[in-house]
Structure formats: structure tokens, C-alpha cells
N, C-alpha and C positions, 0 to 999 in steps of 0.2 A: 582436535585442534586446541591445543593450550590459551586459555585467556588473556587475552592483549592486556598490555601492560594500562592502558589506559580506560582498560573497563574498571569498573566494581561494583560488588554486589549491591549497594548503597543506592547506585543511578537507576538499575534498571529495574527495581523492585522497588523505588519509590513513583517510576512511571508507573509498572504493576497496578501501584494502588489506587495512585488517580485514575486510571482508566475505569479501573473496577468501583472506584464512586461517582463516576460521569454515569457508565453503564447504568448504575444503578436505581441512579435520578431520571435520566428519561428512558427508563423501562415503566416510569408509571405514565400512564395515560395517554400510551405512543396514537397517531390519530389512524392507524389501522394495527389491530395487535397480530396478524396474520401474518404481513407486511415489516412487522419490529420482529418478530421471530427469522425471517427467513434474510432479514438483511444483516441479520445478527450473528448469525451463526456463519456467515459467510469473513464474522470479524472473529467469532470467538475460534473456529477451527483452526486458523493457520495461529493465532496466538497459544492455543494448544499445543500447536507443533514446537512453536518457537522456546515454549517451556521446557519441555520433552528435551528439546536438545539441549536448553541451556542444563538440565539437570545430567547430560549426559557427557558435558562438557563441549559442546560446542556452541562458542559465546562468541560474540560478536563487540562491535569498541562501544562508547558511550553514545556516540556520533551515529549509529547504524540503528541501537534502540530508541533513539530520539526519532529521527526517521519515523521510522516505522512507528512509534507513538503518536505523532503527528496521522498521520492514512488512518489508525484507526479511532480516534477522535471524532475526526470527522465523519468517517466513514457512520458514527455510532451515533454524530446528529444527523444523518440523511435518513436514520432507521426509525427514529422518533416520529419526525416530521412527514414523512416519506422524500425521496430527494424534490420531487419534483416544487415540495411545498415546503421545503425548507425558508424560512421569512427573511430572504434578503430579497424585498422588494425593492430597496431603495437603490441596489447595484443595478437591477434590473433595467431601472426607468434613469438613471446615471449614464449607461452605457448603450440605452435605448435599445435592447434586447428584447425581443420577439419571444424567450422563453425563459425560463432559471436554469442557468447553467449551475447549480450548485452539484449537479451530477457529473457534470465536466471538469467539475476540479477537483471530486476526486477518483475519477478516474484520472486524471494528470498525477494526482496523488500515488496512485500503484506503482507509478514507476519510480519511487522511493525504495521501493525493495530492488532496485540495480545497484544500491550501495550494500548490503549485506550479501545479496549475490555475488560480487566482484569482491568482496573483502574474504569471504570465504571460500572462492575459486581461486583466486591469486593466494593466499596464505596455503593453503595444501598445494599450490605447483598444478592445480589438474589439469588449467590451461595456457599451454606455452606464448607468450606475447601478447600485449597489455593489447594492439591492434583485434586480433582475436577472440581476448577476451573479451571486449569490450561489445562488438561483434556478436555476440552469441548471447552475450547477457540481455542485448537489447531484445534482441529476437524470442530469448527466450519470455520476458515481458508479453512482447506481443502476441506468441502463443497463449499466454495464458489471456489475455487479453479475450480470445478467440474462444477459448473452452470454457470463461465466464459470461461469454454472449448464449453460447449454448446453453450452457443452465439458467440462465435468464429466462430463452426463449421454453427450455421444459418447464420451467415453472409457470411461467404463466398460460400455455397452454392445459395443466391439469387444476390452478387454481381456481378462484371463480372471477367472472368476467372483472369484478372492482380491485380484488387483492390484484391480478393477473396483470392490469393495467400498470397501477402502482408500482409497483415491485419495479417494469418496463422501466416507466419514468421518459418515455420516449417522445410524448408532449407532441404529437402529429409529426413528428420527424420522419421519416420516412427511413432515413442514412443515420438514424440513429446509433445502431450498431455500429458502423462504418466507423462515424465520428468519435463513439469510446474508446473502439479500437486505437483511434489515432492518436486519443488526448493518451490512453494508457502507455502509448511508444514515443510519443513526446516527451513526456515523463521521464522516462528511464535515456531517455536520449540529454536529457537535461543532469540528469542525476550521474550518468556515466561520468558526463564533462565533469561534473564539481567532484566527481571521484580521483579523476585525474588530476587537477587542479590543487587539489585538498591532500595528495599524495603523490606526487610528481615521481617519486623513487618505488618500481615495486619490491616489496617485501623480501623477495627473493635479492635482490640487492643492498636490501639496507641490512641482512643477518649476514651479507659475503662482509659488509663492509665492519661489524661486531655493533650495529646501533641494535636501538632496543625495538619496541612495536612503533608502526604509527598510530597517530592518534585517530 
């Protein structure tokens, strides 16, 4: 996949770096280092990947790395603090919540990777009609949604009883799974719509008609 017109190297390797000096700062003094490993690696692996391909030329727009800088941000102060004790108490007692949903948003967050999904499924043609696509992208979210509840759950079954909890982040929930699950498919149900939205014309129609990329 050739590089949209609207990327370049400049944006998404100046997100690179801040990420890689947030990481860096609260890697000291995380309040479980067990806990900052394993919620970590769960940020730095796909970011791995997302290297991998941009070196291999599959790049995405400026709009899809931003995204996706956003999820892991966050995602990288849930790993400091643990999510559960992430210090937005003051949302807490504002919205008279019963627990910190700082876990909740971001797993609503995941479903930011529906816009690089859908940019690079519509851009190669793999799936016929934006209906469809949109369809499968969501789904495929939730899947994965489903296979990081699994590893959630192996983990804290071989860790020990405090990392095991933490890592959880489940706060006496019971439906906790259930509910990631859904804030993760909310997500991408929200992020599909701003894909459409944000791109009314697919790809496949804007190169019949001689424009250049979306943005």
C-alpha cells in the first residue's frame, strides 16, 4: 500500500518520540512493576508491529497515527498507576461512580484502531462495500476485544494473588469482562461512524474519479 498523500514521515515519528518520552517517565516508579511490564508490553507489541509495516510500506494517513497515539498514551498511564488507581478521583465523585472507570475508556479507546482497519481494508479493495466493511471491522474489534479478556484472565491466574488482581482491574465487578467487551465495540462503532463521516467517498471512488488520497 503506497503512502497517502496526507501522511508524512515528520507526524508520525514525531508521535514515535513523545510516546517513547511519556513511556519513559512513568516507567520509573510504576506502583506495581509486575503490573507496568505486562500492561506494557500489551502497548509496545502492536506498536512493534505498526513499525514493521510502516518500514515495509504500509503506512497509514496522519489522522489513523494520531488515533492510535491517543489508545496508547493512555493506555501507557493505566500501566504506571494500575488502571484501577489511575487519580481521576475527582471524575469519580462528579459523576458519582461506584468505581474508576479509567479502564473503561480505554478500552472505548481500542476501538480507535477501526479507523486504520477500515483505511487499509478499503484502500487494497479486500472488502467489497463500505456496509460490509464496516461490518467486519466492528466485529473484528470485538473479537479481539474477546482474546484480550483471555489473556487477561491467564494472566492473572499464573500471577500472584496482588499483580493478578491489578492487571484484572475488575474492582468487584462481576460483568467486568462483559462490559470491556462492550466499551471495546462501542469504540469502534463510534470510530467507524467518524470514518464515514470523515470520508463520505471510498477510495475506490475518489482514484475512478482522478482525486488524490483522503485525508
Amino acid at each position: 500500500m503506497r503512502m497517502p498523500a496526507k501522511t508524512t514521515p515528520f507526524i508520525p515519528f514525531c508521535l514515535l518520540l513523545l510516546f517513547v518520552l511519556e513511556a519513559a517517565l512513568l516507567g520509573i516508579a510504576p506502583v506495581d512493576r509486575s503490573v507496568w511490564w505486562a500492561e506494557n508490553l500489551t502497548a509496545w507489541i502492536p506498536i512493534g508491529v505498526i513499525l514493521l509495516m510502516y518500514w515495509r510500506g504500509i503506512r497509514f494517513s496522519n489522522t489513523a497515527y494520531a488515533l492510535m497515539f491517543i489508545f496508547f498514551v493512555m493506555h501507557t498511564i493505566g500501566g504506571h498507576y494500575t488502571f484501577e488507581h489511575v487519580p481521576i478521583d475527582a471524575v469519580t465523585r462528579f459523576f458519582g461512580f461506584e468505581r474508576n472507570h479509567y479502564d473503561r475508556l480505554c478500552h472505548f479507546l481500542v476501538g480507535l484502531f477501526a479507523f486504520p482497519t477500515l483505511e487499509y481494508l478499503e484502500r487494497n479493495n479486500l472488502v467489497r462495500g463500505r456496509r460490509l466493511l464496516s461490518i467486519l471491522t466492528i466485529m473484528s474489534i470485538f473479537g479481539f476485544a474477546a482474546i484480550f479478556e483471555l489473556i487477561e484472565w491467564c494472566y492473572a491466574a499464573l500471577a500472584d494473588a496482588q499483580s493478578g488482581t491489578l492487571f484484572l482491574g475488575s474492582q468487584g465487578d462481576v460483568w467486568d469482562a462483559q462490559k470491556d467487551m462492550l466499551a471495546d465495540g462501542l469504540g469502534a462503532i463510534c470510530t467507524t461512524a467518524f470514518y464515514c463521516l470523515l470520508r463520505p467517498v471510498p477510495f475506490s471512488a475518489v482514484k475512478k474519479a482522478g482525486g488524490g488520497d483522503c485525508p
